[in-house]
Backbone as a ProteinNet text record, in pm:
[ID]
protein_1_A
[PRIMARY]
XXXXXXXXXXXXXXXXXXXXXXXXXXXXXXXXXXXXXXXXXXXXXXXXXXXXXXXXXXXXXXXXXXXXXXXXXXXXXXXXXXXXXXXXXXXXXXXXXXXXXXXXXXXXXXXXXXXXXXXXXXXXXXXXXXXXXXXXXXXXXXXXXXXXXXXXXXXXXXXXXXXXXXXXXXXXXXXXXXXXXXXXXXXXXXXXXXXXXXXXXXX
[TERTIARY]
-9446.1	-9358.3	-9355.6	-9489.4	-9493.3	-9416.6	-9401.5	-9344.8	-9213.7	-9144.8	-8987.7	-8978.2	-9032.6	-9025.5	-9018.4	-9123.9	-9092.9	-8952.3	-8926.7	-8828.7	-8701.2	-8653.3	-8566.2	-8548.2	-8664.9	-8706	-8636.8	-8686.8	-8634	-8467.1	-8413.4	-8268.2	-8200.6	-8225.5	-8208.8	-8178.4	-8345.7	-8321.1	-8240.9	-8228.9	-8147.7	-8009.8	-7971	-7824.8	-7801.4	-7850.6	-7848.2	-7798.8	-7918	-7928	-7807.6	-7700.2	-7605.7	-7501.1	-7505.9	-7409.9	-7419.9	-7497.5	-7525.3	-7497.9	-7539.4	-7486.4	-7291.5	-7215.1	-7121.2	-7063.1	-7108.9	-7060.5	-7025.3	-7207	-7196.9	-7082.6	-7038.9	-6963.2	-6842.9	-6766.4	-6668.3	-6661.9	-6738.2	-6719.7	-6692.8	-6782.8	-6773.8	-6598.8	-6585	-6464.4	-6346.8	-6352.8	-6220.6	-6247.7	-6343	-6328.2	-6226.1	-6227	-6095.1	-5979.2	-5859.6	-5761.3	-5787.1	-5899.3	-5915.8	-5950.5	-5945.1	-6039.6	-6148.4	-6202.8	-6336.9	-6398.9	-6568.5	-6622.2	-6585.2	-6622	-6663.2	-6798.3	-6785.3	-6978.5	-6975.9	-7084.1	-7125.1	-7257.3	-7303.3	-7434	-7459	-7578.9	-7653.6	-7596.6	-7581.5	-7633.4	-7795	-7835.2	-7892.8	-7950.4	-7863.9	-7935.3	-7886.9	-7883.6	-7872.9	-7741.3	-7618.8	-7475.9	-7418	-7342.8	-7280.5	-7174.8	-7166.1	-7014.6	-6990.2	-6857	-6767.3	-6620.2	-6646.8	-6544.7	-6407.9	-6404.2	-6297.5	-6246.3	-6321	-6272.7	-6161.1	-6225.2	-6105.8	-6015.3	-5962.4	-5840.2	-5702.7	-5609.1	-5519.3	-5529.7	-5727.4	-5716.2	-5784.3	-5830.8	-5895	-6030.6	-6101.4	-6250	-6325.3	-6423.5	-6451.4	-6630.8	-6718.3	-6806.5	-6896.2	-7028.2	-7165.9	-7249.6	-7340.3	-7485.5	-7563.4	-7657.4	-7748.1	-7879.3	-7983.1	-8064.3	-8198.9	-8210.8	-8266.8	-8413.6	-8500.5	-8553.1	-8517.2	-8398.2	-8303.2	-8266.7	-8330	-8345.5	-8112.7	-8068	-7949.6	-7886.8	-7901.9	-7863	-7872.5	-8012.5	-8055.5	-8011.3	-7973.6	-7919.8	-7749.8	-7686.4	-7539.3	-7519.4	-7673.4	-7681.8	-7722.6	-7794.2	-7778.9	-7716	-7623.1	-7490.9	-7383.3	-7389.6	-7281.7	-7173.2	-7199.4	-7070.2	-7003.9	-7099.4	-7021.4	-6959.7	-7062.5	-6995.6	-6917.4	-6915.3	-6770.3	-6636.5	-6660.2	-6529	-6476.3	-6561.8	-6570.1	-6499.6	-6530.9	-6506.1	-6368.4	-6310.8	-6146.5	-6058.1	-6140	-6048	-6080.2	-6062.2	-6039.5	-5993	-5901.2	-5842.4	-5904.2	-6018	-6046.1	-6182.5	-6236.4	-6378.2	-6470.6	-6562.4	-6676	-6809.5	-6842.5	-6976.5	-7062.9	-7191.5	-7325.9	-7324.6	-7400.3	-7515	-7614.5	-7769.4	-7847.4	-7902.4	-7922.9	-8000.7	-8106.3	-8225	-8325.8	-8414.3	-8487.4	-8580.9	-8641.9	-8705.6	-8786.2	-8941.6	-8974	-9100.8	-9118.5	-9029	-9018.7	-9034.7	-9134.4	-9170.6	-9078.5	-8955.3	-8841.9	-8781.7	-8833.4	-8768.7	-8782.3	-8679.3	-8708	-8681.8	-8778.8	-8733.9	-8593.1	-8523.5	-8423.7	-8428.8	-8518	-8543.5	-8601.5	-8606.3	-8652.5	-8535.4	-8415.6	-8350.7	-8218	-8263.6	-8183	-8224.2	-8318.1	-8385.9	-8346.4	-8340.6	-8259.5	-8101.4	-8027.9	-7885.5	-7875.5	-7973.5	-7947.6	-8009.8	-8065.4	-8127.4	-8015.4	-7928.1	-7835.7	-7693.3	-7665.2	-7565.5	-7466.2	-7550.4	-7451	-7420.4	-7269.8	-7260.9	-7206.6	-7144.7	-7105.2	-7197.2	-7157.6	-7231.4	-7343.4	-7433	-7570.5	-7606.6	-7546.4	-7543	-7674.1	-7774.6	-7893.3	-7855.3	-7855.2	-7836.6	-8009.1	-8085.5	-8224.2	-8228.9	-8160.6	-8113	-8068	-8003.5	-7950.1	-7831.7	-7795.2	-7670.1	-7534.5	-7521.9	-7394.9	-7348	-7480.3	-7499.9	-7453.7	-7517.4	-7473.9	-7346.4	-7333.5	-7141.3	-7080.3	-7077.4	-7003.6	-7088.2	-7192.3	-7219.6	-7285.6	-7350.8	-7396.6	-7507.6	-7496.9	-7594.4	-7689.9	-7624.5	-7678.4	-7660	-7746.5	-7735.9	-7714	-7607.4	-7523	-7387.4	-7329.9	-7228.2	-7121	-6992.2	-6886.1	-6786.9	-6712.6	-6611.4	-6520.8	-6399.6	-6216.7	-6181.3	-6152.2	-6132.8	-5969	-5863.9	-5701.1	-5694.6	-5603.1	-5575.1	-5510.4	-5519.1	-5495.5	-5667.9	-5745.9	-5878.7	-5858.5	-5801.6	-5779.3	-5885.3	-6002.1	-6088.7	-6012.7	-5974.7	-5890.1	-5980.4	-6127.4	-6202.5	-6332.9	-6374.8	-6539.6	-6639.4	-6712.1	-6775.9	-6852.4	-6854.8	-6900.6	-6880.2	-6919.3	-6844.5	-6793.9	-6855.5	-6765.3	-6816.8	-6783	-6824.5	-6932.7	-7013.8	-7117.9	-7257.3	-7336.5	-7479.5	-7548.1	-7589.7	-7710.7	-7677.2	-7579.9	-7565	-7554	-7520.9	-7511	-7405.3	-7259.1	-7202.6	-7143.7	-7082.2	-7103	-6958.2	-7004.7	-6926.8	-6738	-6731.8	-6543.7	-6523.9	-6624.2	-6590.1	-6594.7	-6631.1	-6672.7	-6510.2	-6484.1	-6402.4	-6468.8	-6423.2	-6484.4	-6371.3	-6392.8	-6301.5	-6300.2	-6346.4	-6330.9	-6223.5	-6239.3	-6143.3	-5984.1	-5973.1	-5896.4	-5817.1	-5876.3	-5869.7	-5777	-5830.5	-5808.1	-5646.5	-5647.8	-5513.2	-5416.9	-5451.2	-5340.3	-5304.7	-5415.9	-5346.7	-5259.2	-5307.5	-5242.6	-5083.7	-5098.4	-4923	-4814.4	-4952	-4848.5	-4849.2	-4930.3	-4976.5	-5119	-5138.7	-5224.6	-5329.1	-5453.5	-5588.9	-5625.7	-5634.8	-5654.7	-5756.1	-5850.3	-5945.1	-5948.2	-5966.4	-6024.5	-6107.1	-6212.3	-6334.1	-6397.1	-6558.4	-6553.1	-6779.3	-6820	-6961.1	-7057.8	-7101.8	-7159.1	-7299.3	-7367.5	-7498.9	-7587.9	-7671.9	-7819.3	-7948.8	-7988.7	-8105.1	-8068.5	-8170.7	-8106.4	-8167.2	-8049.4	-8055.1	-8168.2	-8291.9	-8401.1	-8408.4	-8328.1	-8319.8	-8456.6
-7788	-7717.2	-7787	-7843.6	-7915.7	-8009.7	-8068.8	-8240.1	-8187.1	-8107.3	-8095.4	-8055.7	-7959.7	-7914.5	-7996.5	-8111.6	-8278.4	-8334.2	-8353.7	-8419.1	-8350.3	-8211.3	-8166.6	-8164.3	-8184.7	-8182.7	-8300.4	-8431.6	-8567.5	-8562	-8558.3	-8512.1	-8461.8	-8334.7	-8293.4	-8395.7	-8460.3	-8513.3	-8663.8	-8703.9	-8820.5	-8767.9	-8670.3	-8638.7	-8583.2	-8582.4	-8530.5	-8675.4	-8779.8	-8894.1	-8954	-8944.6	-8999.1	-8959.2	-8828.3	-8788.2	-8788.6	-8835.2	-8855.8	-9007.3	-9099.3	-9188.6	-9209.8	-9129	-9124.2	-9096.8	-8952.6	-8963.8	-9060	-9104.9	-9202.1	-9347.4	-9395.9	-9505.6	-9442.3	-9290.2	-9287.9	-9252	-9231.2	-9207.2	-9375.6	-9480.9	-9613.1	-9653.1	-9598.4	-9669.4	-9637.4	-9532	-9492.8	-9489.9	-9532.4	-9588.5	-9676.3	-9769.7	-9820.3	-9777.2	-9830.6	-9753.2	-9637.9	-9593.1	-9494.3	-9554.1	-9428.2	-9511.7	-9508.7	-9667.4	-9694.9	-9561.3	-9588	-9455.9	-9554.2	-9437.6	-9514.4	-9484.5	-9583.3	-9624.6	-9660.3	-9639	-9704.2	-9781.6	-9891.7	-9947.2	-10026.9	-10029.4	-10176	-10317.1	-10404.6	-10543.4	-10593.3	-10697.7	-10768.6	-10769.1	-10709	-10733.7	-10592.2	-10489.1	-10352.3	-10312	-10374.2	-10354.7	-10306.7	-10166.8	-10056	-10131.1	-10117.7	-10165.6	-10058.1	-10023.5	-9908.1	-10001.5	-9937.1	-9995.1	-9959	-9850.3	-9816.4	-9905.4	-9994.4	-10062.3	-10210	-10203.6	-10332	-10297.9	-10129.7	-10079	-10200.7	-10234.6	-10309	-10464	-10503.3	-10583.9	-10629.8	-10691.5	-10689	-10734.1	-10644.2	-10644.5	-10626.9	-10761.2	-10802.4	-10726.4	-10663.9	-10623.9	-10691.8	-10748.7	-10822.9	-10751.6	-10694.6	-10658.5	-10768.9	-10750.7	-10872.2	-10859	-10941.4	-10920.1	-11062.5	-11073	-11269.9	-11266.1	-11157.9	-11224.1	-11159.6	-11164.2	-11144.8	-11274.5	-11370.4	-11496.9	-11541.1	-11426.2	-11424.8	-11479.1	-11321.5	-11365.4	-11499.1	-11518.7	-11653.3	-11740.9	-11780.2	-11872.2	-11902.1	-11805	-11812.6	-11792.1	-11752.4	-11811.5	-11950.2	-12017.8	-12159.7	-12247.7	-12204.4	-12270.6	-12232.9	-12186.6	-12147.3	-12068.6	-11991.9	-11941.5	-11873.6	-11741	-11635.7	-11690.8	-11818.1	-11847.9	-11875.7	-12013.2	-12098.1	-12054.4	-11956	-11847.8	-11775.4	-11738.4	-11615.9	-11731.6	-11849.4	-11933.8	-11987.9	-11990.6	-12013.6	-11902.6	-11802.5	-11666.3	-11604.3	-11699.4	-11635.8	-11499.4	-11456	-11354.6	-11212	-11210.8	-11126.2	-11118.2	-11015.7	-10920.7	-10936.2	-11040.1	-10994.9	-10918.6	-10884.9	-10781	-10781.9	-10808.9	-10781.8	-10696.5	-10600.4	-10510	-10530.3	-10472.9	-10501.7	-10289	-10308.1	-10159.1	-10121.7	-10197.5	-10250.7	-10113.5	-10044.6	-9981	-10013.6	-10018.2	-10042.5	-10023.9	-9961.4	-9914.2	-10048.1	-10073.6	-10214.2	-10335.6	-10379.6	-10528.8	-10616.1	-10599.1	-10715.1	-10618.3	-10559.4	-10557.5	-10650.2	-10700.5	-10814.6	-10721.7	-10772.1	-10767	-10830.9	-10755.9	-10813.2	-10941.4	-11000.3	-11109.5	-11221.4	-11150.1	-11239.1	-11287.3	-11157	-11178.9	-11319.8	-11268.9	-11367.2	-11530.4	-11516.7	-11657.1	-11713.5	-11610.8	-11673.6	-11648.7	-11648.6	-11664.7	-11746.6	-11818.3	-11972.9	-12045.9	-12059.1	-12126.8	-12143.4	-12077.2	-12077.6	-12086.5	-12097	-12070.6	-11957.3	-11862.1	-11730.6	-11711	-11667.9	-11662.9	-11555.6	-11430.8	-11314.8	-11196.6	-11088.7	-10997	-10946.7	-10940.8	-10868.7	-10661.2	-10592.4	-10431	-10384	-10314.4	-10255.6	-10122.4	-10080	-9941.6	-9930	-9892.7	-9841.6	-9733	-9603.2	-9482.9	-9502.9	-9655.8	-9639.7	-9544	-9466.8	-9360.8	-9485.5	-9562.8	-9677.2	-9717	-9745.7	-9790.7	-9707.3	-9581.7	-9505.3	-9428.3	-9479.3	-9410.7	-9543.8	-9645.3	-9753.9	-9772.5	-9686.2	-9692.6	-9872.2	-9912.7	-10079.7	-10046.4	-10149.7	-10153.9	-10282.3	-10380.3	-10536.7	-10605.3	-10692.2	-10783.4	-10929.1	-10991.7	-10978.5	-10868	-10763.1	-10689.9	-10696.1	-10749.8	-10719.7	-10650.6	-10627.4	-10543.8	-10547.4	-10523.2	-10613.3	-10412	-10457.8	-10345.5	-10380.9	-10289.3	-10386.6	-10324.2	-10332.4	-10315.7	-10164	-10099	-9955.6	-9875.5	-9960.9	-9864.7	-9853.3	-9904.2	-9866	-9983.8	-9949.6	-10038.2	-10081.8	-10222.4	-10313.1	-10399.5	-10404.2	-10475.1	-10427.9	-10400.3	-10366.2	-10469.9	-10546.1	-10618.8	-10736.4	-10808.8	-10988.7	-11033.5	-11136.3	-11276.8	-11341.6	-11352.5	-11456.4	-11426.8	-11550.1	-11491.3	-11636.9	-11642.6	-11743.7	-11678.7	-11582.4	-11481.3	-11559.6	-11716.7	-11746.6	-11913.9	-11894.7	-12038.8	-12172.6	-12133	-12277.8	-12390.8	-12308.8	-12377	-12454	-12561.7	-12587.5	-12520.7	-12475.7	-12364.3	-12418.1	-12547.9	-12562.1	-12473.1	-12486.4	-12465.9	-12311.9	-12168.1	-12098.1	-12024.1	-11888.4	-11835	-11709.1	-11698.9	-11630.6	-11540.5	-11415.2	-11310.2	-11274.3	-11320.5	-11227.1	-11345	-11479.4	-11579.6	-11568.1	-11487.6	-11470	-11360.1	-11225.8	-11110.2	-11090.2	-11202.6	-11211.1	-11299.1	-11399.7	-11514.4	-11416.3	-11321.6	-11251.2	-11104.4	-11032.2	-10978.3	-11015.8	-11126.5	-11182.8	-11264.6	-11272	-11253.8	-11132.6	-11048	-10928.2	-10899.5	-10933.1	-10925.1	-10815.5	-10741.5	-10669.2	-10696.7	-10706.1	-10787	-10721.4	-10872.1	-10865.8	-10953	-10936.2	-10800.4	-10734.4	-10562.9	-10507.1	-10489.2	-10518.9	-10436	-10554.8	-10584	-10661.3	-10592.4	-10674.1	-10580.9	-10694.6	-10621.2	-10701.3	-10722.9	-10857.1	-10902.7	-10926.3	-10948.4	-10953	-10871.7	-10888.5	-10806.7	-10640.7	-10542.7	-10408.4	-10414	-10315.1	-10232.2	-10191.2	-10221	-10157.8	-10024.6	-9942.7	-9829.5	-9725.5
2915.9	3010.5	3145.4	3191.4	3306.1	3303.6	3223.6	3208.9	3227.4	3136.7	3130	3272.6	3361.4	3485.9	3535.9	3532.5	3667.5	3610.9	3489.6	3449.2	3477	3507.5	3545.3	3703.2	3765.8	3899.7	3941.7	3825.2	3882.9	3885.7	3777.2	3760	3869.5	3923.6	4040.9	4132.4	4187.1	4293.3	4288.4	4125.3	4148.1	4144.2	4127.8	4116.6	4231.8	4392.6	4509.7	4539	4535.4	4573.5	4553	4422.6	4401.2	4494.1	4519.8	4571.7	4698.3	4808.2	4900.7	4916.2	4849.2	4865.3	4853.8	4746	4755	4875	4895.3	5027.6	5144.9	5169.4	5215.7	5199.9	5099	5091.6	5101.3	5090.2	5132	5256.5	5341.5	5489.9	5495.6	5455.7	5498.1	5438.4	5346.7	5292.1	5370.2	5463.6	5529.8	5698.2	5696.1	5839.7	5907	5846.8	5847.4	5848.3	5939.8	5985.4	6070.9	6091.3	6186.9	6319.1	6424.1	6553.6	6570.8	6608.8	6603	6711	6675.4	6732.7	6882	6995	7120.3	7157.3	7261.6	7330.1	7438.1	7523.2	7632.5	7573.9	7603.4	7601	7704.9	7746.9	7829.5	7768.2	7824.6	7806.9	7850	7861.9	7848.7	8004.2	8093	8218.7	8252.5	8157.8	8204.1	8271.5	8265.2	8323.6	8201	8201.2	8094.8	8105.3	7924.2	7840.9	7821.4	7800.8	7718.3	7645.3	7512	7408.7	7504.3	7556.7	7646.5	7711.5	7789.8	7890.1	7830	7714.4	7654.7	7559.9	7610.3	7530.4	7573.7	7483.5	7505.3	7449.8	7448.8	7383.1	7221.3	7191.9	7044	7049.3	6961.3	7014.8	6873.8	6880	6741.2	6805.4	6742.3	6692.6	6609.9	6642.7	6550.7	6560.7	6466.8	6485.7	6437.2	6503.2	6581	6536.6	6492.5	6521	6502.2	6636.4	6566.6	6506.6	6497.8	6415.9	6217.3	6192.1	6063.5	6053.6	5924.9	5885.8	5912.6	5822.4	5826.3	5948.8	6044	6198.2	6289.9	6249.8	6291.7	6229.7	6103.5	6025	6097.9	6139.1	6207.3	6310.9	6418.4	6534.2	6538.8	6442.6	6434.2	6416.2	6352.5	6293.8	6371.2	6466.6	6637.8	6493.7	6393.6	6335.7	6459.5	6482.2	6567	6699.6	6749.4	6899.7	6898.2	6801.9	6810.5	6778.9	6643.1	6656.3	6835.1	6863.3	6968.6	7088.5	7083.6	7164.1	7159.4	7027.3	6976.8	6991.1	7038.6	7053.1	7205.9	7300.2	7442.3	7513	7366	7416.5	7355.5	7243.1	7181	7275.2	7243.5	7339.4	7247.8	7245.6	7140.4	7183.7	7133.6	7169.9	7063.9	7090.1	6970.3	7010.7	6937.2	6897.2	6864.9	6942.6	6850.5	6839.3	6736.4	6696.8	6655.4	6697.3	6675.8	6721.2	6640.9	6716.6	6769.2	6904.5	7020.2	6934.1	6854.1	6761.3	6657.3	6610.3	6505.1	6535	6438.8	6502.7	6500.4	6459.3	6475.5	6640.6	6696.6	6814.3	6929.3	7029.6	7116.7	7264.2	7339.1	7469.8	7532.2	7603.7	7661.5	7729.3	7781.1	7869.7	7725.6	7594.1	7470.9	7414.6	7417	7357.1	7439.6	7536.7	7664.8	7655.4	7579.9	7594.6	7424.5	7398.3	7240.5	7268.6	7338.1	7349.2	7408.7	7498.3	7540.6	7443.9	7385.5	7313.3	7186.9	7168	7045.2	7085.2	7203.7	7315.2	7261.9	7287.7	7281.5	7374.4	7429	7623	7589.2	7449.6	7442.4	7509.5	7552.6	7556.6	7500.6	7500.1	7361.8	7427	7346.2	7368	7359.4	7368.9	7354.4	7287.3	7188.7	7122.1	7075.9	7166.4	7097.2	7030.4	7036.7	6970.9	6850.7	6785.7	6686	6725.7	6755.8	6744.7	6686.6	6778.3	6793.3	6664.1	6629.3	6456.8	6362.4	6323.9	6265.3	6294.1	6412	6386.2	6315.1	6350.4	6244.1	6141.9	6091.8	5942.6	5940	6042.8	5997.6	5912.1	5849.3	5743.1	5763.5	5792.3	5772.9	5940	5929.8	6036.1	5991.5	5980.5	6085.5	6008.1	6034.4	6000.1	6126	6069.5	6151	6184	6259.5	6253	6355	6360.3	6438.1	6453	6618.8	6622.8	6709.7	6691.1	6759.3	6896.3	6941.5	7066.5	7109.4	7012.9	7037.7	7001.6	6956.3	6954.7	6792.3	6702.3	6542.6	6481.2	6387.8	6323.9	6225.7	6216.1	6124	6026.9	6047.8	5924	5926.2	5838.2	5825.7	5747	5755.2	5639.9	5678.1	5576.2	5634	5664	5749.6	5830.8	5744.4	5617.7	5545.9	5410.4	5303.6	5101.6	5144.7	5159.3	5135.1	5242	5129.2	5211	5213.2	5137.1	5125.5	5207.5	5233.6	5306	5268.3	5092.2	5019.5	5066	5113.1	5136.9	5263.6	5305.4	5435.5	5490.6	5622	5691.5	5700.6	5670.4	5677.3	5523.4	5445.2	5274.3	5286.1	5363.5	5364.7	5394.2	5319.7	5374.6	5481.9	5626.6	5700.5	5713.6	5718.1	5676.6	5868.6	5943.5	6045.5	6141.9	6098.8	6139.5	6101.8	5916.9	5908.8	5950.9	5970.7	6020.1	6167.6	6244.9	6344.1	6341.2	6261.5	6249.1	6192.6	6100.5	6014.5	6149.4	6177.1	6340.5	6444.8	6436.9	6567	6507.9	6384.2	6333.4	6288.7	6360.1	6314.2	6101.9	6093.2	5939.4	5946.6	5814.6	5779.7	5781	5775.7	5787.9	5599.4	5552.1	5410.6	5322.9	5329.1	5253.6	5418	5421.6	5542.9	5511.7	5409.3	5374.1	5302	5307.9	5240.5	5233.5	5145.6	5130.5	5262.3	5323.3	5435.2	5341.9	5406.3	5364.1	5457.8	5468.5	5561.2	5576.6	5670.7	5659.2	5700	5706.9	5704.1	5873.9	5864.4	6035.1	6014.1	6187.2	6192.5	6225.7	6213.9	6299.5	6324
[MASK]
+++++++++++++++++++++++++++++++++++++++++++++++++++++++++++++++++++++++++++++++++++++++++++++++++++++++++++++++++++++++++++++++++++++++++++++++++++++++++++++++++++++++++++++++++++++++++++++++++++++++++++

């Protein structure tokens, strides 16, 4: 009687689990096309961002986190800069969501010293609350996301289809390069969704 009791017990709780996760991926799946959440956060020397303030223009979204082999792998490889650097006119912003409790957390004056060191000259956000995070549902570091010029989230996902870095970055399709070329023609952003990879949010 005991046994069938755990075994109906387990049932239960994996059939909660499923459906919680469902949930979960359809809140993620329809984010898109909606408006991104808004935020205020710190930077790096404690001066408040608000997504607000760059209504009108297009504002691409990274979560961050350098010591995430990933992150670091495409802060080494200038992916995010050098994009961010061909697009003058778009707003990029990290995130990092790092619990302050977790040993992958960096001091701001650490993390400052790894954005020169990799020449990141974008913004870096401080979300220690996690809140920021869990309204865009990040999962991974590095996770991206294209937000347009009315405040509407136009892509959710990976920087690109190559997680493990086999291939060399001209060979790589980067979905947030294209995202941005197909916007800015007045075209749909296609894939908008794509499964992000990296390490997990420390929250």
């Amino acid at each position: 009687m005991d046994s069938m009791m755990r075994s109906k017990c387990l049932c239960l709780a994996l059939a909660a689990a499923a459906t919680f996760l469902l949930a979960c991926d359809a809140s993620a799946a329809t984010i898109v096309g909606e408006p991104a959440p808004g935020f205020t956060l710190p930077d790096l020397a404690d001066d408040q961002h608000s997504l607000s303030d760059h209504r009108g223009k297009v504002v691409v979204l990274e979560w961050i986190n350098p010591k995430c082999p990933f992150s670091e792998r495409h802060a080494r490889e200038q992916t995010m800069s050098a994009l961010a650097d061909m697009h003058e006119e778009v707003v990029w912003l990290a995130i990092n969501s790092t619990n302050p409790d977790s040993s992958d957390y960096l001091e701001p004056a650490e993390h400052l010293a790894y954005n020169g060191k990799h020449g990141i000259d974008y913004a870096v956000l401080y979300d220690t609350s996690g809140d920021v995070g869990r309204a865009y549902d990040a999962k991974t570091t590095p996770q991206m996301y294209i937000i347009d010029e009315t405040g509407t989230l136009l892509y959710n996902g990976a920087i690109d289809d190559d997680p493990l870095g086999r291939q060399k970055p001209a060979e790589r399709t980067n979905y947030v390069a294209e995202g941005l070329a197909e916007h800015a023609q007045g075209s749909p952003v296609d894939p908008a969704t794509t499964k992000p990879y990296g390490c997990s949010v420390k929250y």
